[in-house]
mmCIF file as Biopython writes it, N, C-alpha, C and O atoms, coordinates in Angstrom:
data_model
#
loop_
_atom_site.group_PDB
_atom_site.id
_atom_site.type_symbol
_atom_site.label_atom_id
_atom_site.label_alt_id
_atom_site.label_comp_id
_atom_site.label_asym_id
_atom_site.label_entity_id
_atom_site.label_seq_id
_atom_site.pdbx_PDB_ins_code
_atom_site.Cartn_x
_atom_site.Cartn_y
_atom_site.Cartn_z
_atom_site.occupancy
_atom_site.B_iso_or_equiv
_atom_site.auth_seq_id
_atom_site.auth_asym_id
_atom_site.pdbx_PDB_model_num
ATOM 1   N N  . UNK A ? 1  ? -3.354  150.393 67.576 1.0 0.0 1  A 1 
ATOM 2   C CA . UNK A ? 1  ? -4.588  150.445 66.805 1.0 0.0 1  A 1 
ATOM 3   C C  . UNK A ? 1  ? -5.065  149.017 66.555 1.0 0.0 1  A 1 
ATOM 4   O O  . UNK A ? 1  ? -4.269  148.085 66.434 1.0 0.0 1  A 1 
ATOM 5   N N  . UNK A ? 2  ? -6.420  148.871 66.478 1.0 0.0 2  A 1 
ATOM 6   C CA . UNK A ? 2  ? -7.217  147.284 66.101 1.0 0.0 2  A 1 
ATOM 7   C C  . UNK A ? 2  ? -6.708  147.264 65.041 1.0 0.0 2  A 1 
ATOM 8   O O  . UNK A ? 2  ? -6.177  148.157 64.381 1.0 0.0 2  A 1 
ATOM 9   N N  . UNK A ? 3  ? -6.986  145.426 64.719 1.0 0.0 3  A 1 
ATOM 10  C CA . UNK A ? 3  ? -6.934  145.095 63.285 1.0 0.0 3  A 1 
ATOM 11  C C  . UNK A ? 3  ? -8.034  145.890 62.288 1.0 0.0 3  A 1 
ATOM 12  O O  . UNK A ? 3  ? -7.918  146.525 61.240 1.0 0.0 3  A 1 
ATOM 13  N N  . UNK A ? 4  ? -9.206  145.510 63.193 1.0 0.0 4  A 1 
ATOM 14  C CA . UNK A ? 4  ? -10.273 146.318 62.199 1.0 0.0 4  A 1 
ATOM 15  C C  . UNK A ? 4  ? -10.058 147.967 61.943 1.0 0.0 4  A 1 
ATOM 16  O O  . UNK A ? 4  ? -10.385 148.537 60.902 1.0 0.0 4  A 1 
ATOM 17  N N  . UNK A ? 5  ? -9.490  148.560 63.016 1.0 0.0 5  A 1 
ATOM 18  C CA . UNK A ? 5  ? -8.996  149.793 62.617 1.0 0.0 5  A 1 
ATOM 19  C C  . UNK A ? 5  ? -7.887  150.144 61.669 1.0 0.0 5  A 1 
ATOM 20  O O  . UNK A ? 5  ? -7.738  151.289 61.241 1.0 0.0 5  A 1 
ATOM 21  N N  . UNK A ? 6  ? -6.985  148.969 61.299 1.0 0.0 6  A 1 
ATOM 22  C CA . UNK A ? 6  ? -6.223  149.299 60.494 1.0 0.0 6  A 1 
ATOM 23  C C  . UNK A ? 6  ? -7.410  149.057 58.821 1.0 0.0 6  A 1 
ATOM 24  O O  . UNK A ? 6  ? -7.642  149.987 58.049 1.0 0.0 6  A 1 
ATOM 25  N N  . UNK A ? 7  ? -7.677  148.365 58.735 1.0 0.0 7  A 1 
ATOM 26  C CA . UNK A ? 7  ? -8.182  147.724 58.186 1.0 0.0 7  A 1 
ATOM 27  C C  . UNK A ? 7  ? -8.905  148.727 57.342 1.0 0.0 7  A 1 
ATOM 28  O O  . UNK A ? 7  ? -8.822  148.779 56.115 1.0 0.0 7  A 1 
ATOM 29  N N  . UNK A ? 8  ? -9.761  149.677 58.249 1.0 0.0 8  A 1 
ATOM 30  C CA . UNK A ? 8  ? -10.745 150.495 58.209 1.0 0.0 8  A 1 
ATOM 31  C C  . UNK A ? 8  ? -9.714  151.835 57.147 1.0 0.0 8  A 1 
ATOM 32  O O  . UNK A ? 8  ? -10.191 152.605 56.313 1.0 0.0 8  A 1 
ATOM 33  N N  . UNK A ? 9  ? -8.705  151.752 57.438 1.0 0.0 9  A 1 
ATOM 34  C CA . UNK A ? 9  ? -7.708  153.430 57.018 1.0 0.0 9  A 1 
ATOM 35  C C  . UNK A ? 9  ? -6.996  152.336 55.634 1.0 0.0 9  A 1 
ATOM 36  O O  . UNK A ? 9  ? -5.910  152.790 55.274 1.0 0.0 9  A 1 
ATOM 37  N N  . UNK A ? 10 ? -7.222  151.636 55.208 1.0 0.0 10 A 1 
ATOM 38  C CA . UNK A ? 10 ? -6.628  151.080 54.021 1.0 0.0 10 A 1 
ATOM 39  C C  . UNK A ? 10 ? -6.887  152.172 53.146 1.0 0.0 10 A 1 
ATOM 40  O O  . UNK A ? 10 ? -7.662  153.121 53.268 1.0 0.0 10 A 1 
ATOM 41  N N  . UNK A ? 11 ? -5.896  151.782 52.016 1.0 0.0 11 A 1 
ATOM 42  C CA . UNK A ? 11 ? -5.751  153.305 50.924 1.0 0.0 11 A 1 
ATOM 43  C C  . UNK A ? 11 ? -6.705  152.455 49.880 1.0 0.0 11 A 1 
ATOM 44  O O  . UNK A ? 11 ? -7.403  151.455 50.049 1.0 0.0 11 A 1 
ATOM 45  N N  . UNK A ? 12 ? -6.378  153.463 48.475 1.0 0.0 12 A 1 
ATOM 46  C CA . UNK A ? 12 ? -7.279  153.189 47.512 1.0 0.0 12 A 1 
ATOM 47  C C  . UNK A ? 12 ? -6.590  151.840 46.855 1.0 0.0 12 A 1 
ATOM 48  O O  . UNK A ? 12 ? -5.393  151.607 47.028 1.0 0.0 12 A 1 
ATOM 49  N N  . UNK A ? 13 ? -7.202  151.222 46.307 1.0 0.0 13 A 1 
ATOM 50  C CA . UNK A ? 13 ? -6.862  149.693 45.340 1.0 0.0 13 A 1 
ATOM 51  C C  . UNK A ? 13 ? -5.649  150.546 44.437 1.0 0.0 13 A 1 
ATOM 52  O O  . UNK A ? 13 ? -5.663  151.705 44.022 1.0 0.0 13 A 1 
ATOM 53  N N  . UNK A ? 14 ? -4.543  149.413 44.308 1.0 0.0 14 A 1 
ATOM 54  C CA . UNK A ? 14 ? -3.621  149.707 43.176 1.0 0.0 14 A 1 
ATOM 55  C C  . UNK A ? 14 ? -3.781  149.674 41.845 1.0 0.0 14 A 1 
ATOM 56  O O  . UNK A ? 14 ? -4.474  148.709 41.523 1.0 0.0 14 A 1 
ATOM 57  N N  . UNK A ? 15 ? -3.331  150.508 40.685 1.0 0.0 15 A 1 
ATOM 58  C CA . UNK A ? 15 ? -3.738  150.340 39.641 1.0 0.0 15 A 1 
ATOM 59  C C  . UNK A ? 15 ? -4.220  148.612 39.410 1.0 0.0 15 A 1 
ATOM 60  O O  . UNK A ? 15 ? -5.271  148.123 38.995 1.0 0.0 15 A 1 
ATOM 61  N N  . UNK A ? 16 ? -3.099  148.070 39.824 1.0 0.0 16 A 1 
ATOM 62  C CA . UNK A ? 16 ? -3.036  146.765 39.234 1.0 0.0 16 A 1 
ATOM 63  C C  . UNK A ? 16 ? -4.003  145.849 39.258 1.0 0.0 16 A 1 
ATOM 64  O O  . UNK A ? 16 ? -4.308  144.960 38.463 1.0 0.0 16 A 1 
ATOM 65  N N  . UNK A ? 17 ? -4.504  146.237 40.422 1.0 0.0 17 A 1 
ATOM 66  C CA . UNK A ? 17 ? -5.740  145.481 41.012 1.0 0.0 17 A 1 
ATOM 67  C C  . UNK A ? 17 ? -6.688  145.165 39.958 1.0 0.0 17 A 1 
ATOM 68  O O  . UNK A ? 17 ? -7.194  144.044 40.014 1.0 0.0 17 A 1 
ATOM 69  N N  . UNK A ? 18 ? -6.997  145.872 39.088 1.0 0.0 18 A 1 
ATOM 70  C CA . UNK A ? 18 ? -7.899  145.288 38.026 1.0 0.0 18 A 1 
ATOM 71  C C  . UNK A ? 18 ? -7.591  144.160 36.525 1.0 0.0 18 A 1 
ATOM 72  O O  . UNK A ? 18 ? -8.347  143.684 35.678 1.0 0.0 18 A 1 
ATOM 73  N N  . UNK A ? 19 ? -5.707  144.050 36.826 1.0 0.0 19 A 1 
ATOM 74  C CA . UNK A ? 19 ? -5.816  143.423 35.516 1.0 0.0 19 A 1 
ATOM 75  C C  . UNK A ? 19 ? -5.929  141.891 35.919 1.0 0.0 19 A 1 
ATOM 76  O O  . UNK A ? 19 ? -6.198  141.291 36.960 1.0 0.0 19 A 1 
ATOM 77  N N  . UNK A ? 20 ? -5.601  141.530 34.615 1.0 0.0 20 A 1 
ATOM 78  C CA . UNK A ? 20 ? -5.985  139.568 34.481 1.0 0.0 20 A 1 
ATOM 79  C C  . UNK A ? 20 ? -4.581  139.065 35.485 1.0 0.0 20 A 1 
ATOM 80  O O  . UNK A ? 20 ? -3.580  139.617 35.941 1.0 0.0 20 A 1 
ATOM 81  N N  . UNK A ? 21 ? -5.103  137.877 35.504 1.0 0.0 21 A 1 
ATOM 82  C CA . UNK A ? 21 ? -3.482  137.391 35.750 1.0 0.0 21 A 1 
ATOM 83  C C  . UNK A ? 21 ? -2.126  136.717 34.479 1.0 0.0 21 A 1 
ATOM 84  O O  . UNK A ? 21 ? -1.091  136.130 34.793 1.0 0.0 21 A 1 
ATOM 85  N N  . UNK A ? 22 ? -2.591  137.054 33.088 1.0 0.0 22 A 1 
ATOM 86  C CA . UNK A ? 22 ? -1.850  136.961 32.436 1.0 0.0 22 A 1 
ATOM 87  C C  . UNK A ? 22 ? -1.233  138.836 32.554 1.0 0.0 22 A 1 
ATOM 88  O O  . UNK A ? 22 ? -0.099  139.198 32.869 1.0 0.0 22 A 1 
ATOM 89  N N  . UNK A ? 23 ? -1.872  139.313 32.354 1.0 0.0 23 A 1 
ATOM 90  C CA . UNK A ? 23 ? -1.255  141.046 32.524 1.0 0.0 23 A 1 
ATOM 91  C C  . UNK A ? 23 ? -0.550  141.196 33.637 1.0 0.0 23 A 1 
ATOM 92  O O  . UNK A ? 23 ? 0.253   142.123 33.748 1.0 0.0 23 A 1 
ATOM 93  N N  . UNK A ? 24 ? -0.787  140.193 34.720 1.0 0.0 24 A 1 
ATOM 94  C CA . UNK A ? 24 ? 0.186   140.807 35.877 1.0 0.0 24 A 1 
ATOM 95  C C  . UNK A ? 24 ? 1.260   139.958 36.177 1.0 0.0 24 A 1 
ATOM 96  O O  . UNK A ? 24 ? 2.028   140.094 37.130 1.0 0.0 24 A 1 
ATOM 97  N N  . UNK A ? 25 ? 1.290   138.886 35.144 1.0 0.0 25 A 1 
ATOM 98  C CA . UNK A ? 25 ? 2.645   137.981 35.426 1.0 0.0 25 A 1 
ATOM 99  C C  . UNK A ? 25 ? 3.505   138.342 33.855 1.0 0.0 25 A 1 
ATOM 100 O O  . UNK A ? 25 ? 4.424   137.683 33.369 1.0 0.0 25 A 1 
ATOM 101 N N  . UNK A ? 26 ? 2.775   139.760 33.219 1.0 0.0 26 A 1 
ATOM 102 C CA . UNK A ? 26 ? 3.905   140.468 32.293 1.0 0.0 26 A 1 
ATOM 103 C C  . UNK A ? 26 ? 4.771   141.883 33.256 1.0 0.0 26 A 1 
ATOM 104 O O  . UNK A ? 26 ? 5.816   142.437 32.913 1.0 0.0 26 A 1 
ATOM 105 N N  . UNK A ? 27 ? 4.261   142.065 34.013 1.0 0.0 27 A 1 
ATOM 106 C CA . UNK A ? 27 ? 4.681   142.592 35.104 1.0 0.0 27 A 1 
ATOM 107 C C  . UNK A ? 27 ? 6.177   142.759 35.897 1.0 0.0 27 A 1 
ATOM 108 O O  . UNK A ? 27 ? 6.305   141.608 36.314 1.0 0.0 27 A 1 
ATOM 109 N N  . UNK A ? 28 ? 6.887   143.189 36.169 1.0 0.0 28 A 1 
ATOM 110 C CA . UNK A ? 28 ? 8.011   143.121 37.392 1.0 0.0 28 A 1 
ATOM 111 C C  . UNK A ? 28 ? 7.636   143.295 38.231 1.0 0.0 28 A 1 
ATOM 112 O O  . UNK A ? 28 ? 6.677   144.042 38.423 1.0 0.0 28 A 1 
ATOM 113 N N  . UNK A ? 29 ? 8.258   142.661 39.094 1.0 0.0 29 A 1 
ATOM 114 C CA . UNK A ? 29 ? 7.948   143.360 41.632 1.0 0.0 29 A 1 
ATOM 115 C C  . UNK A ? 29 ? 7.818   144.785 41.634 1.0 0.0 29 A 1 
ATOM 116 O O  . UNK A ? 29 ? 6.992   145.381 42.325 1.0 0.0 29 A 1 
ATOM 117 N N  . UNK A ? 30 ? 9.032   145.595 40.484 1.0 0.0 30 A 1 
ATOM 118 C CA . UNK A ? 30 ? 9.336   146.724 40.533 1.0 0.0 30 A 1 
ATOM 119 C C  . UNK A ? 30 ? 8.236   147.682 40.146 1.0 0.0 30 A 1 
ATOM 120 O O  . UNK A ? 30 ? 7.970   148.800 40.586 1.0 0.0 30 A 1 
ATOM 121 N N  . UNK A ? 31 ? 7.630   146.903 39.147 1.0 0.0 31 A 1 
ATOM 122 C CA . UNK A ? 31 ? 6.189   147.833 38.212 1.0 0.0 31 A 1 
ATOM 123 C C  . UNK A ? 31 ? 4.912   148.007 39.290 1.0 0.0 31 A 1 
ATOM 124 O O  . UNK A ? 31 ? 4.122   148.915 39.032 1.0 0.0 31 A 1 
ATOM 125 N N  . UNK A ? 32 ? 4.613   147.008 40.747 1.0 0.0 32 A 1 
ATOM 126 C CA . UNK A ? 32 ? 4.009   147.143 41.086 1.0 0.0 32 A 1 
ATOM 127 C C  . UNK A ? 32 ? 3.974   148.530 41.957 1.0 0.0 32 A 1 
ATOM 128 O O  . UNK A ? 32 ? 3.065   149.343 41.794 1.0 0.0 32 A 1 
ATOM 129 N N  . UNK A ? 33 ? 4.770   148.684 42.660 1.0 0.0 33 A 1 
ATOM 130 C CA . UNK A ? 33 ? 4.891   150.135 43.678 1.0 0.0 33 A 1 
ATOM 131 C C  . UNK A ? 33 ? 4.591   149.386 45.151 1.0 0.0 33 A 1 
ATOM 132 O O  . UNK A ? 33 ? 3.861   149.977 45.946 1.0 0.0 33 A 1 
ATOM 133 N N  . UNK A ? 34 ? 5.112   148.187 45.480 1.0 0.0 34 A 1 
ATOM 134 C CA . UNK A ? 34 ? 4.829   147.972 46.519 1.0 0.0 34 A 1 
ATOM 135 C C  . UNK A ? 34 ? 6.054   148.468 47.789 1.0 0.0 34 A 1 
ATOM 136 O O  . UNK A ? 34 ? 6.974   149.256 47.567 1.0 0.0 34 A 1 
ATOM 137 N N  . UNK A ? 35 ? 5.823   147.894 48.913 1.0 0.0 35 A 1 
ATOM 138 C CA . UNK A ? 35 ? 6.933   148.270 49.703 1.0 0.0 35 A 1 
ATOM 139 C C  . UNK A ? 35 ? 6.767   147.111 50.652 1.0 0.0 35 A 1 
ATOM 140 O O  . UNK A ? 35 ? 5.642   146.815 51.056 1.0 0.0 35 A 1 
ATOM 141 N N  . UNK A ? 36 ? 8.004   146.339 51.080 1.0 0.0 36 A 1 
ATOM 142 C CA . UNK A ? 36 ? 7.838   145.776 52.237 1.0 0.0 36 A 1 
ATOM 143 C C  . UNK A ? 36 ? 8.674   146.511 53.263 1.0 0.0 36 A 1 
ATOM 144 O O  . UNK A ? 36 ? 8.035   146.370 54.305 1.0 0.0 36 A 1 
ATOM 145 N N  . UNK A ? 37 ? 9.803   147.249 53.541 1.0 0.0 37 A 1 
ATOM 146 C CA . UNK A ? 37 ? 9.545   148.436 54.572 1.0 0.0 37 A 1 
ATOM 147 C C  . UNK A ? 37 ? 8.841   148.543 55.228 1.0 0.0 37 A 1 
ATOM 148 O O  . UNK A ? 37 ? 7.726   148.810 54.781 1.0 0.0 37 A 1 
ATOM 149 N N  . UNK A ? 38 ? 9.036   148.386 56.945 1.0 0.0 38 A 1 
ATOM 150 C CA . UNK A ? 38 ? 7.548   148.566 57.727 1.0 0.0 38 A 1 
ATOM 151 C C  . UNK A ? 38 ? 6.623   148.235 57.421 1.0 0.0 38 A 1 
ATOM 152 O O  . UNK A ? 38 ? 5.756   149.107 57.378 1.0 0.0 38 A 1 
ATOM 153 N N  . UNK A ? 39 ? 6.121   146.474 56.930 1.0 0.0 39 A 1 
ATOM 154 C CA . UNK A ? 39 ? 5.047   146.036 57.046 1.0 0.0 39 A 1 
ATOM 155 C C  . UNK A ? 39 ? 5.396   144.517 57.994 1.0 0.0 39 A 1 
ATOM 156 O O  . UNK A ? 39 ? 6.551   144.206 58.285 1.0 0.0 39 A 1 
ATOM 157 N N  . UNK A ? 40 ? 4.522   143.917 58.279 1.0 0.0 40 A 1 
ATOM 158 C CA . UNK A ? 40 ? 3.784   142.754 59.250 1.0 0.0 40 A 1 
ATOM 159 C C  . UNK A ? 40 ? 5.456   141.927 58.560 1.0 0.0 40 A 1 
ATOM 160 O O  . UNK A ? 40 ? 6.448   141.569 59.194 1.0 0.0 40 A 1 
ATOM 161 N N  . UNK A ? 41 ? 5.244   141.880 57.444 1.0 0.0 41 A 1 
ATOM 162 C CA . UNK A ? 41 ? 6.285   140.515 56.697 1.0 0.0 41 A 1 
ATOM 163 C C  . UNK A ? 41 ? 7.659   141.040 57.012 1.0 0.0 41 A 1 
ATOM 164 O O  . UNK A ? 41 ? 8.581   140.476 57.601 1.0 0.0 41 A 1 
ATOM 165 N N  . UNK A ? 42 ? 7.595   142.214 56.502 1.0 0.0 42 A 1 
ATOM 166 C CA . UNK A ? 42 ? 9.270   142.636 56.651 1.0 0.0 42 A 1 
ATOM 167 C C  . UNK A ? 42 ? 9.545   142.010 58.083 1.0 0.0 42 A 1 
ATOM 168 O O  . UNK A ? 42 ? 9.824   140.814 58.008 1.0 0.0 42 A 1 
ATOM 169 N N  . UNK A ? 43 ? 9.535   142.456 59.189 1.0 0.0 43 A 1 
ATOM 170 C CA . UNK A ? 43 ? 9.328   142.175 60.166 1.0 0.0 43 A 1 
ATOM 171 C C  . UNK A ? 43 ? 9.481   140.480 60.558 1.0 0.0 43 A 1 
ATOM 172 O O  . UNK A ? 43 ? 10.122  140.142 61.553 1.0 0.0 43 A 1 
ATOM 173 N N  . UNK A ? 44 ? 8.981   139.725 59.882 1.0 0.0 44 A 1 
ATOM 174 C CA . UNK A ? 44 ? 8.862   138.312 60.332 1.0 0.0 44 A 1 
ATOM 175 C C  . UNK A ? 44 ? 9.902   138.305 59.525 1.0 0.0 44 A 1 
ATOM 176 O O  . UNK A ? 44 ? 10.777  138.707 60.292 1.0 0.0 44 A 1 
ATOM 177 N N  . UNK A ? 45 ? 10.565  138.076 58.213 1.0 0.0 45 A 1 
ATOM 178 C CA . UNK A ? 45 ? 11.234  137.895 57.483 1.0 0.0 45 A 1 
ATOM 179 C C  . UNK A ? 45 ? 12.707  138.504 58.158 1.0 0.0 45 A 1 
ATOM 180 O O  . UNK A ? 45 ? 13.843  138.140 57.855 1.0 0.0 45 A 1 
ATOM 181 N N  . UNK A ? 46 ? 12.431  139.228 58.860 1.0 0.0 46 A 1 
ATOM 182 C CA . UNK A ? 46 ? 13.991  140.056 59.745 1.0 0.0 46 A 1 
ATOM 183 C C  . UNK A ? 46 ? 14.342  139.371 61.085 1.0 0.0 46 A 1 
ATOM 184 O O  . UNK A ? 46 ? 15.415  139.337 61.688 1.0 0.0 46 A 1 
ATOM 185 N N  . UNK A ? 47 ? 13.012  138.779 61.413 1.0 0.0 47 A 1 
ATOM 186 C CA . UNK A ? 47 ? 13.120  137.794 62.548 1.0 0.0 47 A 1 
ATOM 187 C C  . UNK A ? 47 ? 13.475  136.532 62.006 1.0 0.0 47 A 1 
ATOM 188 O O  . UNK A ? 47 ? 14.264  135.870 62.680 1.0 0.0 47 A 1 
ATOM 189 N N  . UNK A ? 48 ? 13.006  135.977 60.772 1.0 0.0 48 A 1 
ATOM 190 C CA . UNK A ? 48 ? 13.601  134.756 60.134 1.0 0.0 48 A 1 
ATOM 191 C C  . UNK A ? 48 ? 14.908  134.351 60.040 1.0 0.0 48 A 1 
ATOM 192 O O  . UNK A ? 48 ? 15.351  133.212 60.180 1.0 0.0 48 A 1 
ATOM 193 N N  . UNK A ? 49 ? 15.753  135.826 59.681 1.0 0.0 49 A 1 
ATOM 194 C CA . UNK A ? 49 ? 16.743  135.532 59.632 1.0 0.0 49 A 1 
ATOM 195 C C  . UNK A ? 49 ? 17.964  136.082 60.624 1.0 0.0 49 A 1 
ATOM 196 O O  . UNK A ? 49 ? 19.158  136.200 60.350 1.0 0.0 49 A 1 
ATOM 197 N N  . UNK A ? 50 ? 17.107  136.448 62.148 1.0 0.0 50 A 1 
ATOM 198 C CA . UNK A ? 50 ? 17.892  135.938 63.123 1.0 0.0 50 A 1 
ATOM 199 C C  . UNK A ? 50 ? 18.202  135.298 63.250 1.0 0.0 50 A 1 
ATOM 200 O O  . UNK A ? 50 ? 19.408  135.095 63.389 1.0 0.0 50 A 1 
ATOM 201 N N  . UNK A ? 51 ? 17.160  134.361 63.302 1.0 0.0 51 A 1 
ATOM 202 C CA . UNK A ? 51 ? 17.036  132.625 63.934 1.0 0.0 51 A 1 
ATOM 203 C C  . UNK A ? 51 ? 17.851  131.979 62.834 1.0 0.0 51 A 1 
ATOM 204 O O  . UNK A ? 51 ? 18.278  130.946 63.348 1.0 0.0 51 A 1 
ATOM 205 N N  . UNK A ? 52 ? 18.113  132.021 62.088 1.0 0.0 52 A 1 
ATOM 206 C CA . UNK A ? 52 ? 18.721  131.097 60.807 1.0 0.0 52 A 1 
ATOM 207 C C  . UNK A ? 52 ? 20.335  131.584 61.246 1.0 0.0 52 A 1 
ATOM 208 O O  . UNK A ? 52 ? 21.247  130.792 61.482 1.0 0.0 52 A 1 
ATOM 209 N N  . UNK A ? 53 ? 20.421  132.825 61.282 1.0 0.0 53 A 1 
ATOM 210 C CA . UNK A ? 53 ? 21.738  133.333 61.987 1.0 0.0 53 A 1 
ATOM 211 C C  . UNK A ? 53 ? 22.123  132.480 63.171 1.0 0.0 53 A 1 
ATOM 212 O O  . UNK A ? 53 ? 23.007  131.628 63.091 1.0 0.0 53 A 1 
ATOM 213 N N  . UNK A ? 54 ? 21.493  132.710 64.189 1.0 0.0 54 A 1 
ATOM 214 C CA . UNK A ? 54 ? 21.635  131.903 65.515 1.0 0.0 54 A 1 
ATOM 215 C C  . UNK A ? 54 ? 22.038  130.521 65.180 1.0 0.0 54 A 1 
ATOM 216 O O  . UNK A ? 54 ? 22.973  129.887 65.669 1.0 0.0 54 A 1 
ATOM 217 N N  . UNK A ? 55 ? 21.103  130.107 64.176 1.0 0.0 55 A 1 
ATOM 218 C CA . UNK A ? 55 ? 21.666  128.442 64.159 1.0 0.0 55 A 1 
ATOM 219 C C  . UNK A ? 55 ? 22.949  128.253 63.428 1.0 0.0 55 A 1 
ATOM 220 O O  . UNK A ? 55 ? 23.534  127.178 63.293 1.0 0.0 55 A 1 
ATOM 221 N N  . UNK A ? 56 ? 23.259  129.209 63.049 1.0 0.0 56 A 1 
ATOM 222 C CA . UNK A ? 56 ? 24.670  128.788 61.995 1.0 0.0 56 A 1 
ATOM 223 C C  . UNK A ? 56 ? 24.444  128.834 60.359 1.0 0.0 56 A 1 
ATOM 224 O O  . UNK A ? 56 ? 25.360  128.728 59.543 1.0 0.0 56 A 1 
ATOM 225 N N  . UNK A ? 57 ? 22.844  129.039 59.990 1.0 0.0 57 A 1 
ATOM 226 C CA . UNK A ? 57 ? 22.966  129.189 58.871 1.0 0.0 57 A 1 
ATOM 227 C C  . UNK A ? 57 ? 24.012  130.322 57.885 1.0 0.0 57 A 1 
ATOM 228 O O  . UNK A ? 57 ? 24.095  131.456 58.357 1.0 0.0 57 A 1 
ATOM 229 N N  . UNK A ? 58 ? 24.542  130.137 56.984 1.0 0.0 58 A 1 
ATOM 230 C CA . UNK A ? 58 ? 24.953  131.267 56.269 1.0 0.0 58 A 1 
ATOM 231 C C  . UNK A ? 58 ? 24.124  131.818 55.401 1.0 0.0 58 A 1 
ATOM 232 O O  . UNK A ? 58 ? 23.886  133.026 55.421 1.0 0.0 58 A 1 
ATOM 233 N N  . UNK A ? 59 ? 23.538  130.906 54.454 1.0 0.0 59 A 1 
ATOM 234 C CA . UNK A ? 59 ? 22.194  131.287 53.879 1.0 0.0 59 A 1 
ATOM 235 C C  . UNK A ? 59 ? 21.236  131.968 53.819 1.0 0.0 59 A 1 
ATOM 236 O O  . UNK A ? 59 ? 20.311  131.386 54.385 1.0 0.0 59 A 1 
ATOM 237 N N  . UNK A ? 60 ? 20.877  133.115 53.346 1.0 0.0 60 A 1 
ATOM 238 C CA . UNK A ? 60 ? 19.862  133.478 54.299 1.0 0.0 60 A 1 
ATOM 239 C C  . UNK A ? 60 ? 18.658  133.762 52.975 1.0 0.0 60 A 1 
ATOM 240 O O  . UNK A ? 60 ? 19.059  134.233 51.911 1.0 0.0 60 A 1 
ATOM 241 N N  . UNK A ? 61 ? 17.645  133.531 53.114 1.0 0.0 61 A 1 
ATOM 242 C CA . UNK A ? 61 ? 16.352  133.421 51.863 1.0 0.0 61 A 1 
ATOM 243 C C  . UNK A ? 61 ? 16.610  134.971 51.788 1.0 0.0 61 A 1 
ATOM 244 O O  . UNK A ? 61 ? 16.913  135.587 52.810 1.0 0.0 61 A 1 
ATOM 245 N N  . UNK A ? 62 ? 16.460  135.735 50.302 1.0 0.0 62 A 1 
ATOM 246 C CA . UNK A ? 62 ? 15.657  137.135 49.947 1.0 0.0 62 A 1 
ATOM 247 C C  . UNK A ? 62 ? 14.388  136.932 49.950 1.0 0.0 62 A 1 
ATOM 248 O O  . UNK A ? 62 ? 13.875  135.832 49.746 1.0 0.0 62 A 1 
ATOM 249 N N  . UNK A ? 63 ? 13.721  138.072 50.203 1.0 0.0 63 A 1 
ATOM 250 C CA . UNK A ? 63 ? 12.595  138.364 50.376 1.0 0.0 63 A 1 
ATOM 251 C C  . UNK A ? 63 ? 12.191  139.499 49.008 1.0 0.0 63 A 1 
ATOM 252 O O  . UNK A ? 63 ? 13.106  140.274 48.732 1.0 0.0 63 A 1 
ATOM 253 N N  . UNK A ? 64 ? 11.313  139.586 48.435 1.0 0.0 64 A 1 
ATOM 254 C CA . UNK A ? 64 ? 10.684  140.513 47.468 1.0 0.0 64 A 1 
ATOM 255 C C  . UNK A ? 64 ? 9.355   141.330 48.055 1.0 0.0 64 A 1 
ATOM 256 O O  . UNK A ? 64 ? 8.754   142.128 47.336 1.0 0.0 64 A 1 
#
């Protein structure tokens, strides 16, 4: 599918979407309802830490 076709099937705005940014940094990751599961980032972030693997890192960054 296009970008613009994805684009086009986006869902409705999250509650959150309307508050301030003092209201949303009273907030947790958890309060939002997001998912990175099968999105664009998960994905790069799983490839990130091939490559960090490959080199010998032990380290490996979390992702939220």
């Amino acid at each position: 599918m296009s970008v613009a076709g994805r684009r086009s099937q986006r869902r409705e705005p999250f509650w959150w979407t309307a508050l301030t940014d003092d209201q949303l940094l009273d907030l947790r990751f958890s309060d939002l309802g997001l998912q990175l599961e099968g999105t664009t980032l998960h994905r790069r972030a799983l490839r990130l830490h091939e490559e960090l693997r490959e080199r010998g890192f032990r380290f490996l960054p979390h992702f939220w």
